[in-house]
C-alpha distance (Angstrom), angle and dihedral (degrees) to the residues before:
residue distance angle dihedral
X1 . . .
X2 3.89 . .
X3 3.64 117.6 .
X4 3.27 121.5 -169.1
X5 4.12 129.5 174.9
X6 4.30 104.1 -144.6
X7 3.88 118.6 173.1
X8 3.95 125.0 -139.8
X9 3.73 107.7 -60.6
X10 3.63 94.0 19.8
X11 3.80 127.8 118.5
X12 3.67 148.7 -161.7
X13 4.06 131.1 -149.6
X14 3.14 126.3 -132.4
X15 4.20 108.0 -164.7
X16 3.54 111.7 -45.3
X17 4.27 99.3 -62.1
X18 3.97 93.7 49.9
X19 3.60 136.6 85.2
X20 3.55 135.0 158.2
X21 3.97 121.9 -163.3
X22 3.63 132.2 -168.0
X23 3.69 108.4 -134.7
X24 3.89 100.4 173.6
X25 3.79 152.1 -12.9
X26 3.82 117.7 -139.0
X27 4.00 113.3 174.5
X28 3.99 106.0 -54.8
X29 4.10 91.9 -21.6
X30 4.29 125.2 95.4
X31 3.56 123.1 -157.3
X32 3.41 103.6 -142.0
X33 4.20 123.7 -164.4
X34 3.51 120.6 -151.8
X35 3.92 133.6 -159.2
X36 3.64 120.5 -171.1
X37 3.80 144.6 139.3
X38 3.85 113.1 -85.1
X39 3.72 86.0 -114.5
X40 3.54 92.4 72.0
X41 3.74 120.4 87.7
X42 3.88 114.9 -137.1
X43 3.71 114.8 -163.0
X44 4.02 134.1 171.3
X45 3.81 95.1 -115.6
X46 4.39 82.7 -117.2
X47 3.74 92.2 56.8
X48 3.68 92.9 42.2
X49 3.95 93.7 53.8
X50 3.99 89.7 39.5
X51 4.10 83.9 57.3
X52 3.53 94.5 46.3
X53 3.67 97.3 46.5
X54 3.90 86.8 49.9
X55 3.69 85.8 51.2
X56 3.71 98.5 55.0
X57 3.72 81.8 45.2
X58 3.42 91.3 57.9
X59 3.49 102.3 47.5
X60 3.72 95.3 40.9
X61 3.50 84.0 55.4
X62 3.58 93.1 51.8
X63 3.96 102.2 46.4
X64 4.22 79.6 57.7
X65 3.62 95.3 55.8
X66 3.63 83.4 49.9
X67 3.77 103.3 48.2
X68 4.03 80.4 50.6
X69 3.34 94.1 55.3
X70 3.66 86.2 44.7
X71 3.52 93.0 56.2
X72 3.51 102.3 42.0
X73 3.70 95.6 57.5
X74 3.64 92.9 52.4
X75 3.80 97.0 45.3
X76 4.21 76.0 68.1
């Protein structure tokens, strides 16, 4: 892991598409500013493993209903 120390206003790039900008410092809490293509997915890293959790859910879920479905038409 990277760490880097940036001050208010500062930034740091990310390739040539990415930048991340400190906007403010309020007691133990950043505001952080980020510029990036549309393409890019940002995420709070709680959402993001709340959507993959629901996706592995999902598809777990999924390969059951198949394997039923599997199961059922071979039981006739």
């Amino acid at each position: 892991m990277l760490v880097l120390t940036r001050k208010k206003n500062e930034a740091i790039q990310i390739g040539d598409d990415i930048e991340i900008k400190i906007l403010g410092i309020e007691g133990d809490q950043i505001k952080l500013g980020i510029a990036a293509p549309k393409s890019v997915d940002i995420y709070r890293k709680e959402i993001y493993l709340d959507i993959q959790e629901q996706n592995n859910a999902a598809a777990n879920l999924s390969l059951d209903l198949l394997d039923l479905m599997k199961d059922t038409h071979t039981d006739k």
